[in-house]
PLY file of the C-alpha trace (Angstrom):
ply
format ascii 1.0
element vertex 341
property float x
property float y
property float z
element edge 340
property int vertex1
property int vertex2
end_header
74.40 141.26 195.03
75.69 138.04 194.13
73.78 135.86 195.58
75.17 132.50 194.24
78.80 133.60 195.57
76.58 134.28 199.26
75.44 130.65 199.04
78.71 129.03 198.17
80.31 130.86 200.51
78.12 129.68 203.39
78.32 125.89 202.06
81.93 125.98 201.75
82.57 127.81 205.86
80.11 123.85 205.98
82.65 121.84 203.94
85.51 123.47 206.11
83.65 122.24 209.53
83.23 118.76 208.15
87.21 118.94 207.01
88.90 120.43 210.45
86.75 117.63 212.30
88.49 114.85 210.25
91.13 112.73 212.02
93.46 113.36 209.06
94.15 116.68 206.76
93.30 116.58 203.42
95.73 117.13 200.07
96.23 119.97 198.72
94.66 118.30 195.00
91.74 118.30 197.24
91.85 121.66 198.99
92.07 122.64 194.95
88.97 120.73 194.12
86.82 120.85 197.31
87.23 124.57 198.29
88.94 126.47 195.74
87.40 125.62 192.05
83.95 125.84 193.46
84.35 129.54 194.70
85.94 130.33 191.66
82.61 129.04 189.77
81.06 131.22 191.52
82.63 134.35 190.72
81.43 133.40 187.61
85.21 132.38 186.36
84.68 129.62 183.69
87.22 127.12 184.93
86.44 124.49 182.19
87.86 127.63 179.57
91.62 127.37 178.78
91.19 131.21 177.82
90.07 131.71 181.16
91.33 129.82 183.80
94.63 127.43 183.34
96.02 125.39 186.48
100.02 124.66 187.29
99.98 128.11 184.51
104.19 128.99 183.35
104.61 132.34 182.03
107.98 130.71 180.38
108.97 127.41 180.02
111.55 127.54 182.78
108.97 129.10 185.37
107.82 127.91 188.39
104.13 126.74 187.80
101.25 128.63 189.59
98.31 126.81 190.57
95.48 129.10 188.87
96.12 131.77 186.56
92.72 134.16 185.61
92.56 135.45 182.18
90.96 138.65 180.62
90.92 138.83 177.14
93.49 136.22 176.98
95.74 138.02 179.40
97.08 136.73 182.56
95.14 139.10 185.80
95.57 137.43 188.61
97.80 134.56 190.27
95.92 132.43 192.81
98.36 130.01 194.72
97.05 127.20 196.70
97.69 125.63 199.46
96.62 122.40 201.92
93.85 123.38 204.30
96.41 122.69 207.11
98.86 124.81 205.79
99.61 128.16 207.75
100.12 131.15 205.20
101.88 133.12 207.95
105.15 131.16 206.51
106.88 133.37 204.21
107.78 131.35 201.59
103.99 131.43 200.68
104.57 134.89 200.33
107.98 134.57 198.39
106.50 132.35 196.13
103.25 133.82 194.98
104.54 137.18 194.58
107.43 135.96 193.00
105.21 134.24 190.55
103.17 137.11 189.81
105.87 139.54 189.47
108.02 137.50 186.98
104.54 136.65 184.70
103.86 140.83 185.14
100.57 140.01 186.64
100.03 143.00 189.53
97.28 140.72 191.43
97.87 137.79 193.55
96.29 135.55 196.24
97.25 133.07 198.33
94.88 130.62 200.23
94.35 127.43 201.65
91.16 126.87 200.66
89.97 129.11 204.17
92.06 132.21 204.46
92.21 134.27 201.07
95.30 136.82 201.77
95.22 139.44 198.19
98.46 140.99 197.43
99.55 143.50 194.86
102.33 142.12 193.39
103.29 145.60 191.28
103.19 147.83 194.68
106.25 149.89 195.25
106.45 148.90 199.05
107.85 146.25 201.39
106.60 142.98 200.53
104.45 142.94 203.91
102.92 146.21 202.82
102.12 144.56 199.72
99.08 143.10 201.82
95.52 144.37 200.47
92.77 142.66 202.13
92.76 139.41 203.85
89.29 137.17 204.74
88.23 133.95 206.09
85.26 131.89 205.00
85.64 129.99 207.95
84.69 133.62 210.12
80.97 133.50 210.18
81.08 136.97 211.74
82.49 138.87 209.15
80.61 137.00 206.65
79.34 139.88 204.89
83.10 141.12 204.20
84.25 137.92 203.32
81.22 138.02 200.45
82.04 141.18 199.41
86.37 141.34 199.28
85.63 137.37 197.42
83.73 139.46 195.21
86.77 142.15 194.03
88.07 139.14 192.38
85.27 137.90 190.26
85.36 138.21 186.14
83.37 141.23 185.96
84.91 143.33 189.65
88.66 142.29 187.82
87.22 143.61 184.29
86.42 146.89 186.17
89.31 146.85 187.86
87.19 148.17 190.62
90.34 146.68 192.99
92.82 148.95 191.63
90.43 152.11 192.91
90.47 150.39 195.92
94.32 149.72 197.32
94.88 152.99 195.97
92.94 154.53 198.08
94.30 152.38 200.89
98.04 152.81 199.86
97.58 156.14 200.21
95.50 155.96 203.63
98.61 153.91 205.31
101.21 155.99 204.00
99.28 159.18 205.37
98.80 157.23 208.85
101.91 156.65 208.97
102.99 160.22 208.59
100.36 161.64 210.25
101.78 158.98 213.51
104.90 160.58 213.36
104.52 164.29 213.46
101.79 163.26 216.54
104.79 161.77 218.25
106.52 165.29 218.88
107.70 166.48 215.03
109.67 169.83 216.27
106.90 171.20 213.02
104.19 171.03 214.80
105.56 171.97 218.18
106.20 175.04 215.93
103.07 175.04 214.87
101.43 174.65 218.22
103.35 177.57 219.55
102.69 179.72 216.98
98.66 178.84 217.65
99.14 179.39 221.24
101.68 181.74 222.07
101.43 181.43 225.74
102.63 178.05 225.80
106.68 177.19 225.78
108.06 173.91 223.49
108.68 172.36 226.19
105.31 172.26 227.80
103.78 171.36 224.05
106.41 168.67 224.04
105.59 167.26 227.20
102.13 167.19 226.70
102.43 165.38 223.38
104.33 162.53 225.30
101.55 162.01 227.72
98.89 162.20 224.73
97.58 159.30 223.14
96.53 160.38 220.13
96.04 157.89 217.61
95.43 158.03 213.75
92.67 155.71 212.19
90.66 155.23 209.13
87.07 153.82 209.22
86.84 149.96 208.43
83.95 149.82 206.10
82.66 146.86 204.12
83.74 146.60 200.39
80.89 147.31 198.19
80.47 145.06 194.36
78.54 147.31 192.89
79.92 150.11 190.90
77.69 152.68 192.07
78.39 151.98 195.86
82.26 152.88 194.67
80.83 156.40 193.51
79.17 157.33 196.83
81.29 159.57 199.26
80.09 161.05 201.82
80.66 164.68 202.41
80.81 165.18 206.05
83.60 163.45 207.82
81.37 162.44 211.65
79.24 159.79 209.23
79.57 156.26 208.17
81.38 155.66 204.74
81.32 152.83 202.73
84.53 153.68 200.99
87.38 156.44 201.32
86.13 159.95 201.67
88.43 161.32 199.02
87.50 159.71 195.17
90.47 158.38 194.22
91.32 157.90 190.08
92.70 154.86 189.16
96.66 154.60 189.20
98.59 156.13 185.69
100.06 153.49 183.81
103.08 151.71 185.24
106.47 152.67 183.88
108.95 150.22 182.77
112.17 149.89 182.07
111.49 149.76 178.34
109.88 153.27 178.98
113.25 154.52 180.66
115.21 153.42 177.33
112.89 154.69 174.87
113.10 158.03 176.75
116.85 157.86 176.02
117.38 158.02 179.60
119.92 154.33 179.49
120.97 153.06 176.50
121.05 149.26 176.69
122.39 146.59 177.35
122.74 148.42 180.76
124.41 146.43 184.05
122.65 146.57 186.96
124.12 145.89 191.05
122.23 145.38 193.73
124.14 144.66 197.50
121.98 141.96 199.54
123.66 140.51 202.56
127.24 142.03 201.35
126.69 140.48 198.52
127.00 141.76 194.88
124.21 140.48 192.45
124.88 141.99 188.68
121.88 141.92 186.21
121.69 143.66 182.45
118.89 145.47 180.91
118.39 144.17 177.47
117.34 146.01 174.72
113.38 145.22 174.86
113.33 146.09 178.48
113.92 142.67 180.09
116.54 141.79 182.83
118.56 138.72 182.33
119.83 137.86 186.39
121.36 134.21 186.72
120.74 133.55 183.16
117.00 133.78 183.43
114.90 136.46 181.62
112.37 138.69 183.91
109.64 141.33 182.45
110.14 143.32 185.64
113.14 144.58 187.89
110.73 143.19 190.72
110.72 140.14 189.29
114.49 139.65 189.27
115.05 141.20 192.36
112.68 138.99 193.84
114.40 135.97 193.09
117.42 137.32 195.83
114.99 138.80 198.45
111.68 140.58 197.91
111.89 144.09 196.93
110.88 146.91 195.10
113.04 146.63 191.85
113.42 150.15 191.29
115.12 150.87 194.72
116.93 147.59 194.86
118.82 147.49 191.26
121.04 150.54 190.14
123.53 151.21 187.48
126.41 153.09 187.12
126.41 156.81 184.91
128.95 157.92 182.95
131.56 158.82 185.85
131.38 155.26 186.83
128.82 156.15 190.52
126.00 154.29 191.19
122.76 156.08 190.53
118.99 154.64 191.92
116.83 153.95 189.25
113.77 155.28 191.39
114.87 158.52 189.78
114.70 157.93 186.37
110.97 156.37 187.14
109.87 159.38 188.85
111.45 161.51 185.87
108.88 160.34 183.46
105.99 159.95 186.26
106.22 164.23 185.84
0 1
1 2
2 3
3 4
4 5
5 6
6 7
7 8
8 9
9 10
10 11
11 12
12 13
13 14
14 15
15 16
16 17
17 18
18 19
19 20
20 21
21 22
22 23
23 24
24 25
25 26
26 27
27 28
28 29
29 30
30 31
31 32
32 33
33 34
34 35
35 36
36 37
37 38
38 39
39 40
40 41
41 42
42 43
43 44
44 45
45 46
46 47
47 48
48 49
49 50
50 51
51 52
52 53
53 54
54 55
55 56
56 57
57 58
58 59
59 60
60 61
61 62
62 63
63 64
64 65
65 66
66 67
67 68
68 69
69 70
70 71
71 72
72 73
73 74
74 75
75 76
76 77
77 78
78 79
79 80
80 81
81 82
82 83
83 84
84 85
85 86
86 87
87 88
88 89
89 90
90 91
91 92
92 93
93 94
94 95
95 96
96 97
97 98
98 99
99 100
100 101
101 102
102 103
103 104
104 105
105 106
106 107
107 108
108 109
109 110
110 111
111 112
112 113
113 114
114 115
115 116
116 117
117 118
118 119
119 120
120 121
121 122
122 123
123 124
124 125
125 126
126 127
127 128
128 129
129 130
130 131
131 132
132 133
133 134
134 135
135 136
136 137
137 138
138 139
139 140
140 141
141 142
142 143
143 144
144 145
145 146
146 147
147 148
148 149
149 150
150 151
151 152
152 153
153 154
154 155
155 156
156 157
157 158
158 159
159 160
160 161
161 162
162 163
163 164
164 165
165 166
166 167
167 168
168 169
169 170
170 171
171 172
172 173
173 174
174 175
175 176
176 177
177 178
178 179
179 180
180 181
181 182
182 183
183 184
184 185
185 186
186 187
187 188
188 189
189 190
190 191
191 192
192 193
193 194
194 195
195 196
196 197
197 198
198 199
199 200
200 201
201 202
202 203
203 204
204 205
205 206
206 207
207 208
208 209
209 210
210 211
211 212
212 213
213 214
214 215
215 216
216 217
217 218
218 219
219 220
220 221
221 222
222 223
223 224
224 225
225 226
226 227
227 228
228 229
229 230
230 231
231 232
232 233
233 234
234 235
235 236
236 237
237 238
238 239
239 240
240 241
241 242
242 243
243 244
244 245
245 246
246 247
247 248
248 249
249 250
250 251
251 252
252 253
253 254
254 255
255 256
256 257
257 258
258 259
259 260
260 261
261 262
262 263
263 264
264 265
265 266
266 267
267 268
268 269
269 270
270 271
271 272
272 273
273 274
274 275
275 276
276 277
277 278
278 279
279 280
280 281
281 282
282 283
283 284
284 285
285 286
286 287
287 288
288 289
289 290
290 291
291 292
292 293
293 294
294 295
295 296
296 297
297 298
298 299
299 300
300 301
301 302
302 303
303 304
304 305
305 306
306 307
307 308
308 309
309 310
310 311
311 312
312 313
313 314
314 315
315 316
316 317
317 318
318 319
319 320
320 321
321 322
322 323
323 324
324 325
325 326
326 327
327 328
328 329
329 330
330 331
331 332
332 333
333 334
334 335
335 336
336 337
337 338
338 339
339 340
């Protein structure tokens, strides 16, 4: 257990008392200084190392700055975006921004806080930019202290070094999308009203459908605190009736990403290749240059994401597409999944 991160925690959910009973807010400079730096100290990030920690960090010259970028072996990790203690991060240009930033830079791990709430996003996640949502905490929640500690702790140097975080929004990608599924066919799918009937032939569809609209039947996962120690990730429990500290299905850590510098290696597009995307009945036209990049408005982006995002936030390989040989537009999702075989 990290122990010093448990202390600074509980001094900081202090600091923050002493701050919301001040007559006036204070800066955002000193939201960075008071709150922010100090936790990251204490998950043992060296902030006084350029190679580890840089503030108001560009990825290029003609980026948007981000507040704290994390290194690992000299490689951007993770985008932390601050913001004034009396700042709301429900607005969605918070959201816009930091994943924006992240997704440009090709850094798959962002967070956005004001120095109380820490909201974690996965900047890289093929999903709705509210899905991209991980794990959100406040220190200023004394009651969930303990999960506060221990989701803090997922973004220290040694949990991002394990990538111990990856493991876990897999397996909590894949719980929602299941839920979500699993919601569905509980709502009346004509499957398993087929499937019902087959179980129990005495009953009609239409009784089985009636009695699955006055059912509440609802899907949910067990809300477990996240462990920090790698050997808590390795324990599953067997039986499905007991307490589980984390998903009862082991889940390997996601295959490496594909990019669009993988699609024209393959052969699949030979660049420069345009791209279209429709937003608002709008056309927006983007190329794919020969090492992979897109060029969109006369800036460069690593990631279709990352030029997408700069319209509306998206998953880049749904929202770009190009045109094949007869001239129809074709969804690059395909080509992706084409490799991912």
């Amino acid at each position: 257990m990290n122990t010093n991160l448990d202390t600074t925690v509980r001094k900081l959910r202090e600091q923050l008392q002493k701050i919301q009973g001040r007559s006036a807010p204070i800066s955002e400079e000193d939201t960075k200084r008071v709150l922010i730096t100090p936790l990251l100290q204490a998950l043992r990030w060296d902030v006084l190392d350029i190679d580890e920690v840089r503030n108001e960090f560009r990825s290029q010259p003609q980026d948007n700055p981000v507040d704290y970028a994390l290194f690992l072996n000299r490689t951007p990790c993770l985008f932390l975006e601050a913001k004034a203690t009396n700042h709301s991060l429900d607005e969605r240009k918070w959201l816009s921004q930091i994943v924006g930033y992240a997704a440009t830079a090709g850094v798959e791990w962002c967070v956005l806080t004001n120095g109380d709430e820490y909201r974690f996003y996965n900047a890289h996640a093929p999903v709705d930019a509210d899905r991209k949502l991980f794990k959100k905490v406040a220190i200023s929640d004394a009651d969930q202290h303990q999960e506060t500690v221990d989701t803090l702790e997922l973004i220290s140097k040694e949990r991002m070094a394990d990538k111990q975080i990856n493991t876990l929004w897999q397996a909590h990608h894949v719980d929602s999308r299941v839920k979500a599924v699993l919601n569905e066919i509980l709502q009346g799918d004509e499957s398993l009203i087929r499937l019902i009937a087959k179980r129990e032939p005495s009953l009609t569809q239409g009784d089985i459908r009636n009695s699955l609209q006055r059912a509440d039947i609802k899907v949910t996962f067990p809300k477990s605190p996240l462990q920090t120690t790698p050997s808590s990730l390795a324990k599953v429990n067997q039986k499905s009736e007991q307490k589980y500290d984390v998903p009862v299905t082991p889940v390997k850590s996601p295959a490496r990403r594909i990019t669009m510098k993988d699609i024209l290696d393959a052969g699949l597009l030979v660049a420069p290749v345009k791209l279209e995307a429709e937003h608002k009945k709008q056309t927006h036209l983007a190329q794919v240059e020969p090492d992979g990049t897109i060029t969109f408005n006369g800036q460069s982006y690593k990631t279709l994401s990352g030029a997408g995002d700069t319209v509306v936030l998206c998953n880049g390989w749904t929202f770009w597409k190009y045109r094949d040989q007869n001239g129809q537009l074709k969804n690059l999702d395909e080509l992706r999944k084409s490799l991912e075989k």
